[in-house]
C-alpha positions in Angstrom: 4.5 -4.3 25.1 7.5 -1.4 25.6 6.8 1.1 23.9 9.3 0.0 20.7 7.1 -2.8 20.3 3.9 -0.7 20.3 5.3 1.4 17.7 6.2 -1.6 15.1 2.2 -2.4 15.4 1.1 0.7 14.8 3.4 1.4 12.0 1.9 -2.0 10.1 -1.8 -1.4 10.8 -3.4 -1.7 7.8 -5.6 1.4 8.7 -2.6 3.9 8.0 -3.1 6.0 5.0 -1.7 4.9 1.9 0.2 6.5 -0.4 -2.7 7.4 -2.5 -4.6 8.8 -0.3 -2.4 11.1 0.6 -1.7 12.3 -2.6 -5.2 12.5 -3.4 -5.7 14.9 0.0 -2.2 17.2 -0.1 -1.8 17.6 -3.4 -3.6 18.6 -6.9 -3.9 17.5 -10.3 -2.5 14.1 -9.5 -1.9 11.9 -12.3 -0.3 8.2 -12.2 2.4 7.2 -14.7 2.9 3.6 -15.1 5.9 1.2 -15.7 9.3 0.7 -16.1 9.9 1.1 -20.2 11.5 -2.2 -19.8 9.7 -5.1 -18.1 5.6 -4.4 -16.5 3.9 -2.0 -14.3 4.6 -2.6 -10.4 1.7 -1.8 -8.5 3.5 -1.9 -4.9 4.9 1.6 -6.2 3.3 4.0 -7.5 3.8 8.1 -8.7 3.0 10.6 -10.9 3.2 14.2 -11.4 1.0 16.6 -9.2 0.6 20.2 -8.0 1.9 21.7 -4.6 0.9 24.9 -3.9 0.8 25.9 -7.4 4.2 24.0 -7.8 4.7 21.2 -10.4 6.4 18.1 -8.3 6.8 14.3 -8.9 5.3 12.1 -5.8 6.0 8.8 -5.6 5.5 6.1 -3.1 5.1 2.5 -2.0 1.2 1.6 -1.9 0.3 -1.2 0.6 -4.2 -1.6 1.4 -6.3 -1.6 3.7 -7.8 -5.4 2.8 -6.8 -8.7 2.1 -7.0 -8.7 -1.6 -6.1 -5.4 -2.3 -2.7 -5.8 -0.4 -2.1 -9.0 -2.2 -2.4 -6.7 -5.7 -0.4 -4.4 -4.0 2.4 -7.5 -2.6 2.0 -5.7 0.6 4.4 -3.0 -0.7 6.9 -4.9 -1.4 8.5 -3.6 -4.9 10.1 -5.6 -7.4 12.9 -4.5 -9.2 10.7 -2.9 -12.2 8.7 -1.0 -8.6 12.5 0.6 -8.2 12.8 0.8 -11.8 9.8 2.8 -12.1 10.7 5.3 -9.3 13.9 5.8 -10.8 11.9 6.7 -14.2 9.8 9.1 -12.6 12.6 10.4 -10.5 14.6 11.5 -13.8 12.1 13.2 -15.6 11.0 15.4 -12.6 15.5 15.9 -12.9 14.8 17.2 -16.9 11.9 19.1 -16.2 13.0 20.6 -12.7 10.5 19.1 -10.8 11.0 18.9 -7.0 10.6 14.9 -5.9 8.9 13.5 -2.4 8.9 10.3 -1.6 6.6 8.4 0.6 8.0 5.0 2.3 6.1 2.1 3.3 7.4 -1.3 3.0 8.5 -3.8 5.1 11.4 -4.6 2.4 12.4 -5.0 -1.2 10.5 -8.7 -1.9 13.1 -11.7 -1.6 11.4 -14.0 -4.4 13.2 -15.6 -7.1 12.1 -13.8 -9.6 12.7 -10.5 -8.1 16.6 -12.0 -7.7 16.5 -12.8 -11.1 15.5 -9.5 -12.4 18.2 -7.9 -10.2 16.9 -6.8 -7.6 20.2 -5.7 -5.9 21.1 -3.9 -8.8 17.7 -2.0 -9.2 18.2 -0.6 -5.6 22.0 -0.1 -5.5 21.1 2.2 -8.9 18.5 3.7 -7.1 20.7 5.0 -4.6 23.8 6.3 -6.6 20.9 8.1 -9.1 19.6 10.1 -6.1 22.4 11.0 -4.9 23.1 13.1 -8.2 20.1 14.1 -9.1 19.5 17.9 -9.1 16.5 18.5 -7.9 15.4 18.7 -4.0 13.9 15.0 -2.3 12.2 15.1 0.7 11.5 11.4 1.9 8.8 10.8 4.3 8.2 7.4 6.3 4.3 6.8 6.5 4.5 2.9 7.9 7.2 0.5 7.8 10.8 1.7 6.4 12.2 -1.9 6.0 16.0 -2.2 5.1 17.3 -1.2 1.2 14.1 -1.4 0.2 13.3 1.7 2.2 16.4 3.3 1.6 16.1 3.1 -1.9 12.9 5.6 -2.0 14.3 7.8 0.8 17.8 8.9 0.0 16.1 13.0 0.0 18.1 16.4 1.0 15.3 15.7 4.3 14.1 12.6 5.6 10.7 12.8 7.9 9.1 10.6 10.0 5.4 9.9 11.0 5.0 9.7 14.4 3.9 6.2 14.4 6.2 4.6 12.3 9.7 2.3 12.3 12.8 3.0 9.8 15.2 0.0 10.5 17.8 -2.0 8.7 15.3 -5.1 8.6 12.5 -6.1 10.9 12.7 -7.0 14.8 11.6 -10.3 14.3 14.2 -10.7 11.6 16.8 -9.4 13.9 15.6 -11.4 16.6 15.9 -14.6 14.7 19.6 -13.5 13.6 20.9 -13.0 17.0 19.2 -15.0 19.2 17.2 -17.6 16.7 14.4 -16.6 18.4 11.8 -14.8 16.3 9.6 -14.5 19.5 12.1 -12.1 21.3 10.9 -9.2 18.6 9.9 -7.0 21.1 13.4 -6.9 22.8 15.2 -6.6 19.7 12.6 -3.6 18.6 13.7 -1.6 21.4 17.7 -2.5 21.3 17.4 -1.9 17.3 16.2 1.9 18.2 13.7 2.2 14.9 11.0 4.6 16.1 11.1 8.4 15.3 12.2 9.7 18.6 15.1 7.7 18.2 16.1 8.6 15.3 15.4 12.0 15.5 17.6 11.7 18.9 20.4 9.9 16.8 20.1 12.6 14.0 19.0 10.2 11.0 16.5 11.6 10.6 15.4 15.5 10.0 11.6 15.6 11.1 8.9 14.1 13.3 5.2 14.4 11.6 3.1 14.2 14.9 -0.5 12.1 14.8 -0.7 12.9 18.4 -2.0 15.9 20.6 -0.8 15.5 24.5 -1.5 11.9 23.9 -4.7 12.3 21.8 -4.9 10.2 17.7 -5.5 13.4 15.8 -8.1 13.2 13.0 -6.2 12.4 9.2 -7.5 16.0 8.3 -5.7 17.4 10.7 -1.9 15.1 10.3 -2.4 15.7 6.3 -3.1 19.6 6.9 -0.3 19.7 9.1 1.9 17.7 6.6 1.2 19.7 3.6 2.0 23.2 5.3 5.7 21.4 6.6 6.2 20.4 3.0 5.2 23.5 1.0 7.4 25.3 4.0 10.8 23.3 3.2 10.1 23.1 -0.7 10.5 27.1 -0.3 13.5 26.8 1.6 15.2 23.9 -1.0 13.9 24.8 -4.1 16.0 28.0 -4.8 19.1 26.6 -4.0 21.3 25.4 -7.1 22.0 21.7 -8.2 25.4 21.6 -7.1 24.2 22.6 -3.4 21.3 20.3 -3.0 23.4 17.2 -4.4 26.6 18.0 -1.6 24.0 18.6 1.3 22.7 15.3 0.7 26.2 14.5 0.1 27.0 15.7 3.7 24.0 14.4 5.2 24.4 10.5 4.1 28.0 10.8 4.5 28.0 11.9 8.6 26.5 8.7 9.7 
């Protein structure tokens, strides 16, 4: 495998940390709010309010497991449009009551059922990214897995954007853009590489802000030590964002969507 490819599997191995977890181990006082006031509770997203260094902020993220059944309650992260409906919820309040927001993506893509077309689906995400761009509080966005197409995007529209080492942030998936342009599914690997979807390229191509390493000259680090590493970068750029005013954080994000 290049090395592309050898990213894409280690960004879906269903070892990762989920989004739980990780709140569970950076933050305090999590609690989980559920729903979307409209239709049900999504269970391939899920947020609350938590602590940060003493600091009230809103976490949300897309929860995938570690096992068969659990991912299959989950949908494999996949949200429906109440998942979106929910962030956008959560992503509100923490806007009334001043609450920084992070985001943590990992989803392979918005799912493409019927029902989520019905319940537009389009429309959930497309809302979910003109809210975020106005909202007036500071978003950091953080990739933990897969980043797959408008589904992604529509959790990680933040003032920064960070990537796990390990992980893929693409428009869809390399076999799906294999299959497109050379109807061949099994040329994934090629199109991985060509697509450029790993962290040092997008770092390189200036997407994105931030590389989270889970190596050491080569070496898996322990989960202690990424999350400890993680939550000292966050606490560090939640001091430098949160004192600026609404109308400064809403135009740098402005600026940073709009240079691409």
């Amino acid at each position: 495998m290049n090395e592309a490819s050898e990213i894409v599997v280690l960004s879906r191995k269903t070892s990762r940390l989920t989004a739980l977890e990780i709140f569970e181990e950076i933050f305090e006082n999590f609690i989980e709010f559920h729903g979307d006031r409209s239709f049900r509770d999504d269970k391939a997203i899920v947020g609350g309010i938590a602590t940060l260094n003493g600091q009230s902020v809103t976490v949300i993220g897309n929860q995938k497991g570690h096992e068969l059944t659990e991912n299959i309650e989950r949908n494999f992260g996949s949200p429906h449009p109440e998942g979106y409906r929910k962030a956008l919820r959560l992503m509100k309040q923490a806007e009334k009551f001043q609450r920084p927001i992070i985001t943590f993506i990992n989803t392979s893509g918005a799912y493409c059922g019927v029902q989520a077309e019905e319940r537009g689906q389009g429309e959930a995400i497309a809302r979910n990214l003109i809210e975020m761009s106005q909202l007036k509080v500071p978003i950091i966005s953080l990739i933990v897995g897969e980043g797959g197409s408008g589904g992604a995007l529509a959790l990680a529209m933040g003032n920064q954007v960070w990537m796990m080492e390990h992980t893929m942030y693409s428009i869809l998936s390399p076999e799906g853009f294999s299959s497109i342009l050379w109807k061949d599914a099994s040329r994934a690997g090629e199109a991985a590489e060509i697509m450029k979807l790993t962290a040092a390229d997008l770092l390189g191509l200036d997407i994105i802000d931030q590389i989270i390493p889970e190596t050491d000259q080569n070496i898996l680090l322990d989960n202690g030590t990424i999350l400890e590493n993680l939550k000292s970068k966050l606490i560090g750029a939640l001091n430098e964002l949160t004192p600026k005013s609404p109308s400064e954080l809403i135009e740098e994000r402005y600026q940073r969507f709009r240079k691409y």
